[in-house]
ZAMARGU-4260 file (C-alpha; in steps of 0.2 Angstrom, whole numbers, plus 5000, padded with zeros to 4 digits):
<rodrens>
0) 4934/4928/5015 | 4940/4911/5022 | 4957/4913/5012 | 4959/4929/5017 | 4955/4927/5038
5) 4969/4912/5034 | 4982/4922/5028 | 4978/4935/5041 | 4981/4921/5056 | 4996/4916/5047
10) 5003/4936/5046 | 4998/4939/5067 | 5010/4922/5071 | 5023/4932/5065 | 5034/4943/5075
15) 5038/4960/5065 | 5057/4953/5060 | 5051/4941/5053 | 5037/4950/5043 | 5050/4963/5039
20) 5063/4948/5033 | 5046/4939/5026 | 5042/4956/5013 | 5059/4961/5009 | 5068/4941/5002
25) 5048/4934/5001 | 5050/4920/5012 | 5053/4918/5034 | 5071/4915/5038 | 5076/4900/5039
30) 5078/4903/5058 | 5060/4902/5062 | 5056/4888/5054 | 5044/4879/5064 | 5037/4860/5063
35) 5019/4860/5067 | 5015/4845/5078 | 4998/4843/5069 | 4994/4831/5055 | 4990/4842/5041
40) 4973/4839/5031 | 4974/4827/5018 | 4965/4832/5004 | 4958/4819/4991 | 4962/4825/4974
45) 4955/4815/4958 | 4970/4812/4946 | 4968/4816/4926 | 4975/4802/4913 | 4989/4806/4909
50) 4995/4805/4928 | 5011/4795/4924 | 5024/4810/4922 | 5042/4813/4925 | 5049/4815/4944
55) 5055/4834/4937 | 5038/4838/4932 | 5030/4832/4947 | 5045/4844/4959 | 5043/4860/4946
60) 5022/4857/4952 | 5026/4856/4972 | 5037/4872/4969 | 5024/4880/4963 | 5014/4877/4976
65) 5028/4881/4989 | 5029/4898/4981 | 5010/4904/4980 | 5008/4900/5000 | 5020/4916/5004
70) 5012/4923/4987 | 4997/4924/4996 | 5003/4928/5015 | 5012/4944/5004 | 4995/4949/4995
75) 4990/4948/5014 | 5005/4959/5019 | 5000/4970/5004 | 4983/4974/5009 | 4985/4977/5027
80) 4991/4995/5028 | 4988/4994/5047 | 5002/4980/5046 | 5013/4989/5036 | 5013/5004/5046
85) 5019/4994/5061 | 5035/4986/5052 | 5038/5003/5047 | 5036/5015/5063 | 5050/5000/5072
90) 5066/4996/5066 | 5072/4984/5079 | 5062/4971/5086 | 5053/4974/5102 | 5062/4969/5119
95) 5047/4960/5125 | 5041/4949/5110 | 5028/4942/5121 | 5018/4956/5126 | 5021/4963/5108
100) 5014/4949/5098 | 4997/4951/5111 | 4997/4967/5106 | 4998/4963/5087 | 4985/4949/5089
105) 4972/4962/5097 | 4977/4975/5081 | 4975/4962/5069 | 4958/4955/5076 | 4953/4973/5074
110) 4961/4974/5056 | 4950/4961/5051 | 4934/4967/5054 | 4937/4983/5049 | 4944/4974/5033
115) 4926/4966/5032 | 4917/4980/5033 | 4928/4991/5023 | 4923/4997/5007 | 4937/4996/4996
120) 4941/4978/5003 | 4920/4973/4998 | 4925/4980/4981 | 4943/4973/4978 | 4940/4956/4985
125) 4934/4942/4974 | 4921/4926/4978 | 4930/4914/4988 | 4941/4901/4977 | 4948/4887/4982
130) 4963/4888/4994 | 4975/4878/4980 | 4978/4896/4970 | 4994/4895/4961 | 5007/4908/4962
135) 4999/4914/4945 | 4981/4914/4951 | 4987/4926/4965 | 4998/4936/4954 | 4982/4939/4943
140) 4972/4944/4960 | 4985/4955/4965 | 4984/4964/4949 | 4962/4966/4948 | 4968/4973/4966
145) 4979/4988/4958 | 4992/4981/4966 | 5009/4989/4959 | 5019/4973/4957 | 5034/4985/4946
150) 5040/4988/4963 | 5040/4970/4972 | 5057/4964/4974 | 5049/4945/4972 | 5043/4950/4952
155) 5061/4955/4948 | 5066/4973/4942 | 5051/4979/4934 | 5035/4969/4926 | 5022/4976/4916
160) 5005/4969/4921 | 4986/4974/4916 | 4974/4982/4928 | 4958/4974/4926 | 4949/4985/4934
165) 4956/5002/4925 | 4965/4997/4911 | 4951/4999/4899 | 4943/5014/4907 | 4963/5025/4903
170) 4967/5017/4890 | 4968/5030/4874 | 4965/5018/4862 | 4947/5012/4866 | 4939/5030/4872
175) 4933/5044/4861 | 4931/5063/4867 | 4913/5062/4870 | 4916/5045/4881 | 4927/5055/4893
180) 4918/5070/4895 | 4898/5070/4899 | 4896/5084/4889 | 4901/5081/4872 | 4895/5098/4865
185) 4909/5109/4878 | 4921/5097/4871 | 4920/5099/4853 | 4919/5118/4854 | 4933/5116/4865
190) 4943/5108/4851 | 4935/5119/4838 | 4942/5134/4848 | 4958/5127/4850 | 4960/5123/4830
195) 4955/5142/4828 | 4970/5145/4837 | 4986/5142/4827 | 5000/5151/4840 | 4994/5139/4852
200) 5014/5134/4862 | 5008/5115/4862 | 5003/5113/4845 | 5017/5124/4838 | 5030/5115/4847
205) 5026/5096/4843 | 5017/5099/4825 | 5033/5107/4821 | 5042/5095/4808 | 5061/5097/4807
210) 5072/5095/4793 | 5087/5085/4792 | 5098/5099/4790 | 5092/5106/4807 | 5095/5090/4817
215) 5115/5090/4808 | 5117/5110/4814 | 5111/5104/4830 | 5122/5089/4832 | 5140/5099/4826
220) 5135/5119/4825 | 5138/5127/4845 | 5126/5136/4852 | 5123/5156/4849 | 5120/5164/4868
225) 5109/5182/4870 | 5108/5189/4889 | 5090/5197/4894 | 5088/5206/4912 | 5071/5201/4918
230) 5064/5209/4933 | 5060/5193/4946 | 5071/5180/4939 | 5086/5192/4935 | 5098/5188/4922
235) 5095/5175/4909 | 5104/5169/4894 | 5097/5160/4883 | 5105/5148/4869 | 5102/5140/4853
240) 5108/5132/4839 | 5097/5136/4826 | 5096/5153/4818 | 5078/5158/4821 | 5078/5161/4838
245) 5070/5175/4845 | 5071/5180/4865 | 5056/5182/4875 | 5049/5194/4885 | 5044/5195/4901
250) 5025/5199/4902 | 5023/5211/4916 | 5004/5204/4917 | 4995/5189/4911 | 4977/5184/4905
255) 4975/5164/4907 | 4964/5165/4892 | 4980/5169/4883 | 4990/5156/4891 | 4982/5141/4879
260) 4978/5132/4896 | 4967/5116/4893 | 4949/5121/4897 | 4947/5113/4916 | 4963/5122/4922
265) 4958/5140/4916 | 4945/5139/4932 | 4956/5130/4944 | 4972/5137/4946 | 4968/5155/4951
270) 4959/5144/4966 | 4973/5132/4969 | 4985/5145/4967 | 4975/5158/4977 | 4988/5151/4993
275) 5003/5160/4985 | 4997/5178/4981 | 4998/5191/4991 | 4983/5197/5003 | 4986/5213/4995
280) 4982/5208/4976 | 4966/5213/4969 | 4954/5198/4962 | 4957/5207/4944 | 4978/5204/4947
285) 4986/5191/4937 | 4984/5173/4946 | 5002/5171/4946 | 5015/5177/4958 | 5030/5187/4949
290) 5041/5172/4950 | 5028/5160/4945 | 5022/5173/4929 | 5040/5173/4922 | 5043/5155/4924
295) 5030/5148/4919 | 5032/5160/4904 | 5048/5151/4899 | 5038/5135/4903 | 5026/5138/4889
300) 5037/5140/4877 | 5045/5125/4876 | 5062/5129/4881 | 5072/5119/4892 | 5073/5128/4908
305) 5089/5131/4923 | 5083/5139/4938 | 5095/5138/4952 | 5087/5146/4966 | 5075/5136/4972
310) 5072/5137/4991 | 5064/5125/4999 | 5058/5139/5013 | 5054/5153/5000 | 5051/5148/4984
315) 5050/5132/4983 | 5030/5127/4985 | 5026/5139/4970 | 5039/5134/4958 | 5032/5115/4962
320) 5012/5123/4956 | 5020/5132/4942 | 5027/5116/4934 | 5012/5104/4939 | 5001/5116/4928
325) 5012/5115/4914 | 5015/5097/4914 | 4995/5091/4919 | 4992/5105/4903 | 5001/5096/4892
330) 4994/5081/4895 | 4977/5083/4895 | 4981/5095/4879 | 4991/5078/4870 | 4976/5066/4878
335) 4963/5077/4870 | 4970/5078/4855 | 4971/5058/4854 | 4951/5055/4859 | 4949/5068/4846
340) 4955/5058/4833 | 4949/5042/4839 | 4931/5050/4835 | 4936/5055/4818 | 4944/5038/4814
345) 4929/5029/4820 | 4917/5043/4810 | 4927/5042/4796 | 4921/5032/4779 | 4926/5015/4776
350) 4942/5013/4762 | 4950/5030/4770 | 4966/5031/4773 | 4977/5044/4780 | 4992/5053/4790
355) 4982/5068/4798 | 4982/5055/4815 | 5001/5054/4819 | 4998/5061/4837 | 5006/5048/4849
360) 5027/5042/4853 | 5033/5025/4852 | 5026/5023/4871 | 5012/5032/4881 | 5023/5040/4895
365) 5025/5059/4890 | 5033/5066/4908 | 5045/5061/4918 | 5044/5069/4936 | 5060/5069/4947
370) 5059/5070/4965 | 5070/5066/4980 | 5057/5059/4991 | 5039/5054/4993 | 5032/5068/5004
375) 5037/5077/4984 | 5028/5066/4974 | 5014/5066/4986 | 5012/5084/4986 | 5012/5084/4966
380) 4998/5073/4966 | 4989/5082/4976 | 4992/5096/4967 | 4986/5086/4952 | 4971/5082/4960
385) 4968/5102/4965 | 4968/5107/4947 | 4957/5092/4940 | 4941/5096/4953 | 4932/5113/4947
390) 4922/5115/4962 | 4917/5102/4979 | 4903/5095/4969 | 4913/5089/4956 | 4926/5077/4961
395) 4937/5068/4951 | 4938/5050/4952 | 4955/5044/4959 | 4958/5026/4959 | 4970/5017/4974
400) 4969/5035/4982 | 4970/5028/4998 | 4984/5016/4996 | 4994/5030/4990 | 4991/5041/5006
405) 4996/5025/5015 | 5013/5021/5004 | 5018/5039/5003 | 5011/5050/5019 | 5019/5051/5034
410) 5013/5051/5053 | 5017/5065/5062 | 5019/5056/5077 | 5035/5047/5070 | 5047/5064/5072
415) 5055/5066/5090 | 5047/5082/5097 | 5065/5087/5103 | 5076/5088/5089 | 5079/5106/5085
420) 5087/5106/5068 | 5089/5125/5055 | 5073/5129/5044 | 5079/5124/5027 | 5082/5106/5035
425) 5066/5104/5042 | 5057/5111/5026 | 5067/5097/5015 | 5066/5082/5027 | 5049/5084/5032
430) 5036/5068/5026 | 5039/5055/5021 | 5058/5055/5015 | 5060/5038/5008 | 5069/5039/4990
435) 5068/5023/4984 | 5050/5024/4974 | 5042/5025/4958 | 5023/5028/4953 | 5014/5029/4937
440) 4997/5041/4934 | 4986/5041/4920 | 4973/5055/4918 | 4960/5059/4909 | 4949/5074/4912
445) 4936/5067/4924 | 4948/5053/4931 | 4964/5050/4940 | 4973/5033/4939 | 4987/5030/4952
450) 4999/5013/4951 | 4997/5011/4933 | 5008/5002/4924 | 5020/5012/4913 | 5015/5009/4898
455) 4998/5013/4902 | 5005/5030/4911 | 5008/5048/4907 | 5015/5055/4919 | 5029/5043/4929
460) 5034/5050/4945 | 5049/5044/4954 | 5064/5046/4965 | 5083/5044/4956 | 5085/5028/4965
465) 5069/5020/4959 | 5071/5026/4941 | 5085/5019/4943 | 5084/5001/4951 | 5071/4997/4934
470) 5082/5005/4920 | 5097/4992/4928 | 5113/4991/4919 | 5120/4980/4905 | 5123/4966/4908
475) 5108/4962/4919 | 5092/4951/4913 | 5078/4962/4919 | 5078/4979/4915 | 5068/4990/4905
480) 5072/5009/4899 | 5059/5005/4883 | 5045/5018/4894 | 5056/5031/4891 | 5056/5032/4874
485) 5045/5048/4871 | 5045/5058/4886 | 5040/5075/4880 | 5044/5085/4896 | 5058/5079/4911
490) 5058/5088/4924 | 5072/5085/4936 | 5067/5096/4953 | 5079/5099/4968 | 5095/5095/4958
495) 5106/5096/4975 | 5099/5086/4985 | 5105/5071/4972 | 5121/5079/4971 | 5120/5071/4991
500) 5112/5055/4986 | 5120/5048/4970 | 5122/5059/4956 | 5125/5046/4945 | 5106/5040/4943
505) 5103/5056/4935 | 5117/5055/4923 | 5113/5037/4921 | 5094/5040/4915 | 5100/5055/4904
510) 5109/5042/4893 | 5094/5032/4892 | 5082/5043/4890 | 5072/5046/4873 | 5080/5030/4864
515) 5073/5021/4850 | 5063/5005/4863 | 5068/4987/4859 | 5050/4981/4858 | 5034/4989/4849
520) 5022/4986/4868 | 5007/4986/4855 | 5008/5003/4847 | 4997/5006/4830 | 5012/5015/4821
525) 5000/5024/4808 | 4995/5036/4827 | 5016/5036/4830 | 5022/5054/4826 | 5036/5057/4812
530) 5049/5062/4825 | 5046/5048/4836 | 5049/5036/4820 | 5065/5045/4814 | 5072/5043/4831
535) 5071/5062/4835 | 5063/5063/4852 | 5078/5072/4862 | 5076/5086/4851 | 5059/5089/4855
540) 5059/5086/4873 | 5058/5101/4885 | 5070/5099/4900 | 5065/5109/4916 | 5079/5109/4930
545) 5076/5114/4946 | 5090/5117/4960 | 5095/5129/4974 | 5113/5131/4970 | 5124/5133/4953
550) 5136/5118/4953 | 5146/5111/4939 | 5139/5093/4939 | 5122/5100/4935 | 5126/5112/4922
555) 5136/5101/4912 | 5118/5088/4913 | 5110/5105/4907 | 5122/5108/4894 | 5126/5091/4886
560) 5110/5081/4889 | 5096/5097/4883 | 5096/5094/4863 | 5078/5105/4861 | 5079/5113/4848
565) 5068/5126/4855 | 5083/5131/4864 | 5087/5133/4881 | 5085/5148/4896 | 5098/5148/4910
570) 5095/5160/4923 | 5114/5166/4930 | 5112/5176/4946 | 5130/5178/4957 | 5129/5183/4974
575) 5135/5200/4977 | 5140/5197/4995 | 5142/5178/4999 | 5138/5165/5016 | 5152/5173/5024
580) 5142/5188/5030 | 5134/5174/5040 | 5147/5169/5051 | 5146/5175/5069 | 5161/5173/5077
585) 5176/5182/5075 | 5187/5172/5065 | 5203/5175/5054 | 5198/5166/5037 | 5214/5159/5026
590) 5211/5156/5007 | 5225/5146/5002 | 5226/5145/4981 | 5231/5129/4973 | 5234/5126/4956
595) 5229/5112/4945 | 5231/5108/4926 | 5214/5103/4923 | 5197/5097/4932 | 5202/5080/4929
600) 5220/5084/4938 | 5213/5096/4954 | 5209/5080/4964 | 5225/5076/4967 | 5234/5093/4966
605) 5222/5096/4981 | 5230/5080/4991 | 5246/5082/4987 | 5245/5101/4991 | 5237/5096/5008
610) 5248/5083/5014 | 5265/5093/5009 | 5259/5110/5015 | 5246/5113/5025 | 5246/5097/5038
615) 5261/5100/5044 | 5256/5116/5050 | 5243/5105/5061 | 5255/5090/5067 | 5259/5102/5082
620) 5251/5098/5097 | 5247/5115/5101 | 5235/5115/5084 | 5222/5100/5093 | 5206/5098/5090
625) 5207/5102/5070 | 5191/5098/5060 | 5194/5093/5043 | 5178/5097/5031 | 5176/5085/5017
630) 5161/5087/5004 | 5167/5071/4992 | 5166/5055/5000 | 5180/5046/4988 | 5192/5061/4996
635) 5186/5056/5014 | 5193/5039/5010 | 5207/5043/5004 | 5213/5056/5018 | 5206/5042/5031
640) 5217/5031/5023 | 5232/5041/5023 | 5229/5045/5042 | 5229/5028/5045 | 5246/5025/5036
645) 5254/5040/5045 | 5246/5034/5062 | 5241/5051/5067 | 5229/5055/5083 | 5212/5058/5072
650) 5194/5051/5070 | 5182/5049/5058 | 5161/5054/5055 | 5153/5049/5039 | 5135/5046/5034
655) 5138/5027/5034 | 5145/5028/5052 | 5133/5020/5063 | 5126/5030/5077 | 5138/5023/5093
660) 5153/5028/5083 | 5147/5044/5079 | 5145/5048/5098 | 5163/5040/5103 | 5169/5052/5088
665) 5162/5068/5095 | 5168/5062/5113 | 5186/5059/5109 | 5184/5076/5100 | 5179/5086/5115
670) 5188/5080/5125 | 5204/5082/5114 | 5209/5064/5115 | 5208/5062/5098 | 5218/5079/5089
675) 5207/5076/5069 | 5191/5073/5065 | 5187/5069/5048 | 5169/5077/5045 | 5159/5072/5028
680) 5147/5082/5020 | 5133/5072/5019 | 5133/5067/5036 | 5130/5087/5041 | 5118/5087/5025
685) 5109/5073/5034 | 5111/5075/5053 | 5117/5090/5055 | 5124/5088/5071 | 5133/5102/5083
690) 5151/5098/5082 | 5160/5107/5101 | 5177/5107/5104 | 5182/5115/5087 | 5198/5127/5089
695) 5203/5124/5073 | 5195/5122/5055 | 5200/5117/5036 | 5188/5115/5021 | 5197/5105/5012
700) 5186/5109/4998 | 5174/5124/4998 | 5156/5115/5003 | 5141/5111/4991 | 5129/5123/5000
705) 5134/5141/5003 | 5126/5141/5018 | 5136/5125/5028 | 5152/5135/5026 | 5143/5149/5040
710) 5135/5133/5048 | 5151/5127/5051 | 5163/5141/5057 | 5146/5145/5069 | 5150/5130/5078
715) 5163/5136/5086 | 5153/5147/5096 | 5147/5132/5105 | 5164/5127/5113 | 5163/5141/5127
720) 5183/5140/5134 | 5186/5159/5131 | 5200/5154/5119 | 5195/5166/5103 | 5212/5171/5098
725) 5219/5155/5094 | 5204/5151/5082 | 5210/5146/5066 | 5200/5144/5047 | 5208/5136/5032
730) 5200/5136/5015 | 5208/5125/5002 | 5201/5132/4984 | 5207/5133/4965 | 5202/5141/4949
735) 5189/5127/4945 | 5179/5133/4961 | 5174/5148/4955 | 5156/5147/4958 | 5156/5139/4975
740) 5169/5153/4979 | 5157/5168/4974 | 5143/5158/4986 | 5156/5161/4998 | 5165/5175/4998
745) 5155/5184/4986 | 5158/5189/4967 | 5168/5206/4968 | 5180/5194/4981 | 5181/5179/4969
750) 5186/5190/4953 | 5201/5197/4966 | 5206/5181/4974 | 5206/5172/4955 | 5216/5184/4948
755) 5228/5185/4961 | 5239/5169/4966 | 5243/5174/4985 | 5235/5169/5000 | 5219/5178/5006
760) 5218/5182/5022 | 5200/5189/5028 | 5193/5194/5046 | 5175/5192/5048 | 5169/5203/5067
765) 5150/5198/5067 | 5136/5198/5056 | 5135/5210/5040 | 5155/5209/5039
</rodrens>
């Protein structure tokens, strides 16, 4: 405890800059370096025999012991949440540091017997040891902690590392099927049943054994298409390459029996899922609502999935339950299998050898999770941890639960009161919404293991940032994509919302994923399956994709990067009316048609086409306070650029502008000082700011979400100067924006405007036009 109380008294001297600077480059700034006037203890140290070394050897051994004093003041840092939640809530440092340190001395006192008295901290920490640790010793004690050092900046990009306390416990290789389960006679019937049961989706899908034919009509034969009309999801086409493809049906109702759902989830989920049915279902109804029955019937067959109306105020909760089940089923389904060989291989006569075993990939991780921020993955947890417990007297055991709730909740207390934002943005910003994160979870049926390491994972959640920082990119000395080798399922949810964040993570892991690894990580290759060995993993991998809006980016991830050879289900819904209904104002709306050779070629077609003929219709004084909607950053750039070439009167708002700009910006707008304003989509996707003083309006390219074209043109109900008529929209649009034309205008529109090359002019009165 003395190490500990020292490291504490160390962290409270600190102000919160410098703890913030001290966890993010692993050491103070050099700008508080202080020289204690004390002499320091000498400590009497008996030297071995072989004392006389080199000078270099002697300054590599004082470096080391430089390094493990902030190791340890960071292990400090690591387990004080209380800390952490401090640097967090404040960004800036406090204008009276005085007063603020008293006030972090007083928490820290407090932090320290609550530490002592706490029991995790009596079970995590160790017997006192002598105070010269090396950075090794701590690193070791950081790991027996459970501490996740994948995502420390200070142990590079990503490191693997043991979990002394767990590692044994999940590991697959060590327990047998009665070990995990206290009754071992449920079990083997369960097993027995599950044998007896041939057209099991699970067992049919990954015991299937391709031939190399198939994988050469796969590879160079297109895909055959067949359309169904379902009565929740609506249309669907579904495609595939080999010939035996047959199109399913939706079940109008469902008995989980029949579902092949592992034996634990067959109680759980009509009671986790009781929150979605209606109040008016009987107890006998199915325990799935329409979407959720219908989805999850694609789900379970195996197919790779496009569903692009997720809403994060409707829909969204459901669809997130619906493909927890199906992922936590499969695992514990490829889990049990693997202890149920382990029992036979253990029972098995000596001098016995054979292939029946082959039930593993080249690496443990079978499912990759997508999210875009924490307050997701800690809801899927959570719903993990739902459809594990049967009942309140039997919990499941889930190791560094409580870290987790302090890495990846959220205080309520943090969000202004006063900020009145739409629905949909409160419903996808609320939590926790860091995106840069990643977190491994082993299961088993009884037990839950958060922070594991990779390679001792099944399920790897993570946002596309953090995915991304560990697979790196060649060239770089520390990465690793090798955990990605036989991921079984990948689901990707809330597609957009990358398409706002950085869309090429996602395409980046897609070329990385399901590759041959560069190192074996310790697997027996007598367990590794066939496909796994023959370098055929993508074409057994089920691709779910989850999105709220039908763009081409992620159907051409859907339709380049899905290889199963199950086949695929898209489901194509257009709109029959379009956001413009939405619009409240009366405002003339002008779609002006350019054409462009190709996709490639549109993004200059659309400059060149703006520049030459529709600015000059806003040069004129009289056409002031014009704002130019752009959805592509590089095109914001580039007109920025151009307008600064030209020295036209204009301003600029992007997501990188810092807030004191943004507030000149909307001040010279107003007050028509400045005549432009340049106006990104991701800083409404993000903020989504009121912009007054709009007279005018061009979308110089129609927006990613439907719904921010009617946001949009409603703000100019809030400049109140009784000037309607001279209210102007302007829609720049080609044939490549087909689908974000029908969002808009709606599909019987968009077949007229595409097949006609004139100008569009439309008049919206009010709501319902």
């Amino acid at each position: 405890m003395g190490k500990r109380r020292a490291g504490r008294e160390l962290l409270r001297s600190l102000s919160k800059k410098q703890k913030k600077h001290l966890r993010e480059f692993g050491e103070e700034h050099p700008f508080y370096d202080k020289v204690s006037g004390r002499p320091e203890a000498t400590q009497i140290c008996e030297l071995s025999e072989d004392s006389d070394k080199s000078s270099a050897e002697s300054d590599s051994e004082t470096e080391v012991e430089q390094v493990s004093g902030y190791h340890k003041l960071l292990a400090t840092l690591k387990t004080s949440p209380e800390s952490e939640s401090e640097e967090e809530d404040d960004e800036s440092e406090s204008e009276e540091p005085e007063e603020s340190e008293a006030e972090m001395d007083s928490e820290g006192s407090q932090e320290t017997g609550e530490a002592e008295g706490g029991e995790e901290d009596k079970d995590d920490v160790p017997e006192e040891e002598e105070v010269t640790d090396t950075a090794e010793q701590v690193l070791s004690q950081e790991q027996a902690d459970g501490t996740d050092t994948s995502c420390d900046p200070r142990h590079g990009v990503i490191e693997e590392f043991t979990d002394v306390k767990h590692e044994s416990e999940f590991s697959l290789e060590t327990n047998f099927m009665e070990e995990e389960s206290g009754d071992c006679n449920a079990d083997k019937r369960d097993s027995s049943s599950s044998q007896a049961l041939p057209e099991d989706p699970f067992k049919q899908h990954m015991d299937k054994e391709l031939e190399d034919k198939e994988i050469e009509k796969m590879s160079s034969l297109p895909k055959t298409s067949s359309q169904s009309q379902w009565p929740r999801v609506g249309q669907l086409i579904f495609s595939s390459t080999l010939e035996k493809h047959k199109t399913l049906k939706a079940d109008k109702e469902v008995d989980v029996k029949q579902l092949h759902l592992h034996k634990p989830l067959e109680s759980t989920w009509p009671k986790v899922n009781k929150q979605f049915l209606s109040s008016v279902d009987k107890p006998s109804d199915s325990p799935f609502t329409p979407l959720q029955r219908e989805l999850f019937c694609i789900m379970n067959s195996y197919r790779d999935l496009l569903y692009p109306e997720r809403n994060a105020l409707t829909n969204g909760e459901e669809i997130r339950h619906a493909y927890c089940l199906h992922a936590l089923n499969h695992v514990l389904k490829a889990n049990a299998q693997v202890l149920s060989n382990n029992t036979k291989r253990r029972d098995r006569k000596p001098g016995t050898d054979t292939d029946d075993y082959r039930d593993q990939g080249l690496t443990r991780p079978k499912v990759l999770m997508i999210v875009p921020f924490r307050e997701c993955a800690l809801r899927i947890v959570h719903a993990f941890i739902s459809l594990l417990e049967v009942n309140d007297k039997k919990k499941i055991d889930v190791s560094n639960k409580k870290r987790f709730k302090g890495e990846f909740g959220s205080d309520p207390e943090e969000k202004p009161p006063n900020l009145k934002r739409p629905e949909d943005y409160e419903a996808i910003f609320s939590g926790n919404i860091d995106d840069h994160f990643r977190i491994g979870v082993a299961i088993l049926q009884k037990s839950m293991r958060l922070y594991a390491p990779f390679y001792s994972s099944d399920i790897i959640i993570a946002s596309p940032l953090g995915i991304r920082t560990v697979i790196g990119a060649e060239g770089e000395k520390k990465r690793d994509f090798d955990f990605l080798s036989s991921i079984e399922i990948l689901i990707i949810d809330q597609a957009d919302i990358y398409l706002m964040q950085n869309w090429e993570h996602i395409l980046h892991l897609m070329k990385h994923i399901n590759l041959l690894p560069l190192d074996s990580h310790g697997v027996d290759f007598s367990r590794v399956r066939m496909l796994n060995l023959n370098n055929w993993s993508k074409y057994y991998r089920q691709t779910l994709l989850f999105s709220a809006l039908q763009d081409p980016q992620i159907n051409s991830v859907f339709n380049k990067h899905c290889f199963n050879y199950a086949g695929q289900v898209a489901v194509r819904n257009m709109p029959l009316t379009g956001s413009i209904s939405h619009v409240v104002v009366q405002l003339p709306h002008v779609f002006r048609r350019l054409e462009a050779e190709s996709v490639t070629s549109v993004i200059d077609s659309r400059f060149q086409f703006f520049i030459d003929k529709v600015l000059p219709e806003y040069r004129d004084a009289i056409m002031s306070h014009t704002l130019i909607y752009v959805p592509s950053y590089f095109d914001y750039v580039r007109l920025r650029n151009y307008f600064k070439k030209e020295d036209l009167n204009f301003t600029h708002i992007c997501e990188y502008t810092k807030k004191a700009a943004v507030c000149r910006a909307r001040r010279f707008f107003l007050k028509g000082e400045k005549q432009f304003l340049l106006f990104t989509e991701r800083f409404h996707f993000y903020k989504r700011y009121t912009i007054k003083g709009i007279r005018n309006l061009i979308f110089y390219e129609l927006p990613t979400y439907s719904h921010f074209y009617s946001e949009i043109c409603n703000m100019l109900k809030a400049t109140d100067s009784g000037v309607d008529a001279t209210w102007t929209c302007t829609v720049l649009y080609s044939k490549y924006d087909a689908q974000k034309l029908a969002a808009v205008v709606g599909i019987d529109r968009t077949a007229q405007m595409l097949q006609s090359k004139k100008n569009v002019h439309l008049f919206v009165t009010g709501e319902n036009d």
